[in-house]
C-alpha positions in Angstrom: 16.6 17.3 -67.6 14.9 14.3 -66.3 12.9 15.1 -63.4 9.8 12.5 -63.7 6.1 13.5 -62.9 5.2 11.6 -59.5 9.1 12.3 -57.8 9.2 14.4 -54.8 11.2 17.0 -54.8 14.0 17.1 -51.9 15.7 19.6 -50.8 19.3 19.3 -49.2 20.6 22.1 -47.8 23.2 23.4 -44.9 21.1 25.2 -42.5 24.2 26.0 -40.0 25.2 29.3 -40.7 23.7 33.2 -41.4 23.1 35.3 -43.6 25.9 37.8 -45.1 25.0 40.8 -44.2 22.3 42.1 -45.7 22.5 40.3 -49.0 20.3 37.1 -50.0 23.6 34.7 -49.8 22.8 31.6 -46.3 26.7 31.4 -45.8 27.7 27.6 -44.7 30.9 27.8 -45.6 33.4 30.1 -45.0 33.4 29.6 -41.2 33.0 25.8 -41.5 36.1 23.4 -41.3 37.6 22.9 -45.2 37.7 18.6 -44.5 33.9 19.1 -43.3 32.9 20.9 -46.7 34.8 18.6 -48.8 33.2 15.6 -47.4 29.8 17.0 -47.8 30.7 17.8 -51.5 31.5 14.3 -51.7 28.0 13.2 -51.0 27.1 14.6 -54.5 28.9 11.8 -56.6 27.7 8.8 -54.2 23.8 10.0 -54.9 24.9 10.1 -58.8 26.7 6.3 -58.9 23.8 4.9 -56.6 21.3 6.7 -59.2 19.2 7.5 -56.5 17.3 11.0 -58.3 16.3 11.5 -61.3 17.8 15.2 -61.5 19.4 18.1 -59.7 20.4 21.1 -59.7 22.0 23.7 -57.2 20.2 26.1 -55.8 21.3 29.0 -57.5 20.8 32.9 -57.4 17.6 31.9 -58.5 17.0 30.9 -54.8 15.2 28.3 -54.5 12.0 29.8 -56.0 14.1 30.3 -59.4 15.9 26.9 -59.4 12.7 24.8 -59.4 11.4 26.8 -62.5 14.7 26.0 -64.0 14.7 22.2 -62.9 10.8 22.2 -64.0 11.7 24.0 -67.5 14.6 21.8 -68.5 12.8 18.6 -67.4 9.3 19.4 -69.2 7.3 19.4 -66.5 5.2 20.8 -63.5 5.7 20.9 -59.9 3.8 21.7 -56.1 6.0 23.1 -54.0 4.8 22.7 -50.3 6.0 25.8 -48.0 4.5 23.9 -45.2 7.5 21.5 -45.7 10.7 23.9 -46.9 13.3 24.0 -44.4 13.9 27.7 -43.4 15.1 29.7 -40.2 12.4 30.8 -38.0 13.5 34.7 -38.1 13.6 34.9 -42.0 10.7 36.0 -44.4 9.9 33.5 -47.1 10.3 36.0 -50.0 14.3 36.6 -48.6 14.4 32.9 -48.2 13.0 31.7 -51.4 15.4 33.8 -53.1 18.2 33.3 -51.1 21.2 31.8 -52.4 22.4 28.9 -49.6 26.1 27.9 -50.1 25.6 24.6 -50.0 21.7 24.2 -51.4 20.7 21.6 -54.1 17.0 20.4 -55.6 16.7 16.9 -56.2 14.0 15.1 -58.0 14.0 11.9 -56.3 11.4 8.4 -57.1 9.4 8.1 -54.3 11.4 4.9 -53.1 13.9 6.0 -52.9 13.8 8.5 -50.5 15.2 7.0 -47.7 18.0 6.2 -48.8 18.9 9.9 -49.6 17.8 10.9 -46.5 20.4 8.6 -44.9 23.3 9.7 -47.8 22.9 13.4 -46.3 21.4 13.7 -42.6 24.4 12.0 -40.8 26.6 14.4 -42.2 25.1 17.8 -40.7 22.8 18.3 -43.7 18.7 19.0 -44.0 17.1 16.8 -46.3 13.3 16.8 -46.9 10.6 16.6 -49.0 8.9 19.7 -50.1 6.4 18.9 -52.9 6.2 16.9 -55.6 6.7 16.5 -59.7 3.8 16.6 -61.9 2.8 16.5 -65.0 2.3 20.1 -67.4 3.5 23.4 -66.8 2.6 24.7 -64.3 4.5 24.9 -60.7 2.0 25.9 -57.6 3.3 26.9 -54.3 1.2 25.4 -51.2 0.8 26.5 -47.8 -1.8 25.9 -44.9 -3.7 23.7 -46.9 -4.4 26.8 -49.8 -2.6 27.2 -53.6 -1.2 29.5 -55.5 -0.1 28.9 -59.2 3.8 30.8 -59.2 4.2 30.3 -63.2 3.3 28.7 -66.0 6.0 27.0 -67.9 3.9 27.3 -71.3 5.9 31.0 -71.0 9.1 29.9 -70.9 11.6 31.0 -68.2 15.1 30.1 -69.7 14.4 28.6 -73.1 15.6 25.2 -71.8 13.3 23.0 -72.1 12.9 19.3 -72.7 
């Protein structure tokens, strides 16, 4: 509920693993070693007692598309989401992937200066963090790609009813 206009948004996901079967669920996990997963897991708290973002959520069944309207909606605010940036394997279309729920797959709105320092909690530990876009103030949340936007949704129509 506190994502701040002017944070990027970051993106931490597990990118070792496939998809299950033929449904939208990027399974991490169930072939991954149970010490490995609970270590990663453990990352969570550390980037909450170091109050390195400003909010969070999982991605969700939402995907990823769904869970920054939800983070956007709670928080009161827009967002730019830059495609050009999104971590995603090569072989999958965006629409699967952007609605894809990853089993380990969060969205983090994180200051600016502090993004370093959440690269380094998660990157030594087998996880993808980047920097896909960026907070803003109002609304509305665009998706960007090859240098063109879109607007996805307005947030003056309210997705959830959650808002700030």
């Amino acid at each position: 509920f506190d994502a701040q206009p002017g944070d990027d948004l970051v993106m931490v996901v597990n990118m070792t693993g496939s998809y299950y079967g033929d449904y939208p669920f990027w399974n991490a996990a169930t072939t991954a070693a149970p010490d490995l997963l609970q270590q990663q897991m453990g990352l969570l708290p550390q980037l909450a007692k170091r109050g390195l973002c400003s909010a969070g959520k999982d991605i969700s069944m939402g995907g990823l598309a769904g869970t920054l309207l939800m983070l956007t909606e709670a928080s009161g605010c827009g967002a730019t989401l830059n495609l050009d940036l999104v971590p995603r394997p090569l072989d999958v279309a965006w629409d699967k992937w952007l609605t894809s729920f990853p089993s380990f797959g969060f969205l983090f709105s994180v200051p600016s200066e502090n993004l370093g320092q959440v690269q380094d909690l998660f990157q030594p530990h087998g996880l993808t963090c980047k920097a896909i876009g960026k907070v803003t103030k109002g609304t509305q949340v665009f998706f960007q790609q090859g240098g063109e936007q879109e607007l996805f949704w307005d947030l003056a129509q309210s997705l959830t009813g959650f808002r700030k």
